[in-house]
C-alpha positions as CSV (number, residue, x, y, z in Angstrom):
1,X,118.6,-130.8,-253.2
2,X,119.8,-128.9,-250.2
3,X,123.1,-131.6,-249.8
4,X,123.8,-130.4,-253.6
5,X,123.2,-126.5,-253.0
6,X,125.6,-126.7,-249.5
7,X,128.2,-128.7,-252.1
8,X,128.1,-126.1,-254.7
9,X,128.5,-123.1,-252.3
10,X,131.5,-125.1,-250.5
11,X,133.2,-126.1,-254.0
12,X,132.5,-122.2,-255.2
13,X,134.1,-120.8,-251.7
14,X,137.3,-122.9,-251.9
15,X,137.6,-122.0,-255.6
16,X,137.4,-118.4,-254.8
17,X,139.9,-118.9,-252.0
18,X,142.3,-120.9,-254.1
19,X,142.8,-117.9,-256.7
20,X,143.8,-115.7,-254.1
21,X,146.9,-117.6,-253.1
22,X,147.7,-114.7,-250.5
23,X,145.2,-115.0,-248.6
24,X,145.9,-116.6,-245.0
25,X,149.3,-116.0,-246.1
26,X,149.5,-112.0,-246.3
27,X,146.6,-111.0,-244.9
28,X,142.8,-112.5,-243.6
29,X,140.7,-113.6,-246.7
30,X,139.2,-110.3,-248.7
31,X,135.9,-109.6,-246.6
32,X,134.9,-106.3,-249.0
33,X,135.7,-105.4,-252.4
34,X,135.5,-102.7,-255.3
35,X,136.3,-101.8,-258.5
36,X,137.6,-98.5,-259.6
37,X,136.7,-97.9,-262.5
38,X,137.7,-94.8,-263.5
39,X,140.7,-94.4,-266.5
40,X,142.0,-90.9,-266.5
41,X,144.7,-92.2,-268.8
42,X,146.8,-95.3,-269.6
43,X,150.5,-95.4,-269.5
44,X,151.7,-97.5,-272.1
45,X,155.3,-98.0,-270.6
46,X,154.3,-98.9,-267.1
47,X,155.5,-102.6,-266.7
48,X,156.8,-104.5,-263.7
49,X,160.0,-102.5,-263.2
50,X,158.2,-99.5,-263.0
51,X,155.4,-101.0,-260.2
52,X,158.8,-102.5,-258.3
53,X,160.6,-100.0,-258.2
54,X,157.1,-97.6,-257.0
55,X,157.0,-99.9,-254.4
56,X,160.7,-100.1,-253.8
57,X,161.5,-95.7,-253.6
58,X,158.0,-95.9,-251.3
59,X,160.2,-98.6,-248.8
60,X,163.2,-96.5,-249.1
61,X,161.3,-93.3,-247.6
62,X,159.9,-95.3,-244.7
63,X,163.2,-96.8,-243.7
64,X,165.1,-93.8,-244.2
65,X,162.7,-91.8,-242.3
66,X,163.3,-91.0,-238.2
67,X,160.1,-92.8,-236.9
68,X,159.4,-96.9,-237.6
69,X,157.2,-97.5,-240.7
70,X,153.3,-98.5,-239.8
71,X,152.8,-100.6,-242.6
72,X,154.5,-102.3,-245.4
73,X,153.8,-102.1,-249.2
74,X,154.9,-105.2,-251.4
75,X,154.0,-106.5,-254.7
76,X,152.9,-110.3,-255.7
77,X,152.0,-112.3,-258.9
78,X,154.5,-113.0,-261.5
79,X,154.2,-109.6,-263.1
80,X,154.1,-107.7,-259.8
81,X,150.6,-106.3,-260.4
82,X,149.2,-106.9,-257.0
83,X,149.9,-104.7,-254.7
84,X,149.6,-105.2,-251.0
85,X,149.6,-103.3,-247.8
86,X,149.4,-104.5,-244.0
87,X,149.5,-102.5,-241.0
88,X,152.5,-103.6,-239.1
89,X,150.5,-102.1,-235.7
90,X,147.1,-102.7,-234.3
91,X,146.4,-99.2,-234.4
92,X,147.2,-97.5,-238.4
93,X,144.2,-99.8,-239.5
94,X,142.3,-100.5,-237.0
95,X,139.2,-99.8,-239.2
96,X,139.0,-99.5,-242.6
97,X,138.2,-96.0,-242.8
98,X,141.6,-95.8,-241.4
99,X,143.2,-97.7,-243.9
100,X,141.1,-95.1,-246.6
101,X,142.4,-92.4,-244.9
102,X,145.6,-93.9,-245.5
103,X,145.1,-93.6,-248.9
104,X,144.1,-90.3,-248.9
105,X,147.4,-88.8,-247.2
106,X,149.1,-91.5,-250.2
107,X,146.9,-89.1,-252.9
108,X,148.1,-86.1,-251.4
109,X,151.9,-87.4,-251.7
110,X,151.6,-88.6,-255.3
111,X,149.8,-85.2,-256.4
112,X,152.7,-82.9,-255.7
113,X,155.1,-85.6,-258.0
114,X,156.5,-83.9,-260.9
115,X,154.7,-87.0,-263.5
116,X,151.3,-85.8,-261.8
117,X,151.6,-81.9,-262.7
118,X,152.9,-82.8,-266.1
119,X,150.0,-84.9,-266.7
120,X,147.5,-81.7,-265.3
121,X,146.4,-84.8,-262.2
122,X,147.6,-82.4,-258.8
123,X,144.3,-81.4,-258.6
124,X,141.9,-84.6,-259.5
125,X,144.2,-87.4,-259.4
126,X,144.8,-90.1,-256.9
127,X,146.6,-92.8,-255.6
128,X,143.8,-95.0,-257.2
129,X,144.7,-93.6,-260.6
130,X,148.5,-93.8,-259.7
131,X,147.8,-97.4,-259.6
132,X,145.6,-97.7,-262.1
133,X,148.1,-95.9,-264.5
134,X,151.2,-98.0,-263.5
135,X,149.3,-101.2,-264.8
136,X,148.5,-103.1,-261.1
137,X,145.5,-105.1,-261.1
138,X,144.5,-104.7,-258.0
139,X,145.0,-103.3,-254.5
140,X,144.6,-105.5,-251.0
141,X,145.1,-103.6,-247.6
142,X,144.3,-105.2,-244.5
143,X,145.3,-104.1,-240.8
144,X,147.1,-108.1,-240.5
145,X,144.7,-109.4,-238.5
146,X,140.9,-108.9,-239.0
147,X,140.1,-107.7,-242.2
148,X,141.3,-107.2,-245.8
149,X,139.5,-105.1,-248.6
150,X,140.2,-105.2,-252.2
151,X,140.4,-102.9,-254.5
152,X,140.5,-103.9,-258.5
153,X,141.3,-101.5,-261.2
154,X,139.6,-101.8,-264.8
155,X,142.0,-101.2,-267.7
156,X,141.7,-98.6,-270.5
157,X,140.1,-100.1,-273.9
């Protein structure tokens, strides 16, 4: 009974490693996860161009800018609704509170965008609902060494 049980939990482990294809790749296997729930609203048009080129205007800024980025945002899947993010130091996310602090600063910069007054969001939006809005199904960030979280986003009915 116990030989079958250890069998199971190894066949369920390298099934739930095999549908994250990025994992070991990217970034360490996902160690913590959650779901964001929340749908402020759903944007109809948002398709893979628009998550792209998000993730494309973001890259821009970094390069352009005087000082080296400290991490790197790229999309995977064949629709481009993963989005990723690695530290490219030891230091940017050395924790994961780091990493959520991260995202904070990334809420502050998407509430001053003109799409985020016109939508009344400056105030209770965030980069969670950005996401969530632009169609991505979920969110990985990892410091690229230790630890990855994952973050999935539930769809408007």
């Amino acid at each position: 009974m116990r030989t079958l049980l250890a069998a199971c939990l190894i066949l369920f482990a390298g099934i739930a490693s095999a549908q994250d294809k990025y994992a070991g790749y990217y970034y360490p296997e996902v160690g913590s996860e959650e779901e964001f729930g929340r749908v402020i609203t759903d944007a109809p048009f948002a398709g893979k161009d628009i998550r792209v080129n998000f993730v494309t205007t973001i890259t821009k800024a970094q390069l352009e800018a005087p000082e080296s980025p400290r991490f790197v945002l790229f999309t995977k899947g064949s629709d481009s609704d993963t989005l990723i993010i690695i530290a490219l130091d030891d230091e940017v996310f050395k924790t994961v509170y780091r990493a959520r602090a991260l995202l904070a600063q990334l809420t502050s910069n998407i509430r001053g965008t003109a799409f985020f007054r016109q939508q009344n969001l400056e105030v209770t939006g965030t980069f969670f609902d950005m996401l969530q809005m632009m169609r991505f199904k979920r969110l990985v960030i990892s410091d690229g060494e230790n630890w990855s979280h994952q973050v999935n986003f539930k769809r408007a009915q």
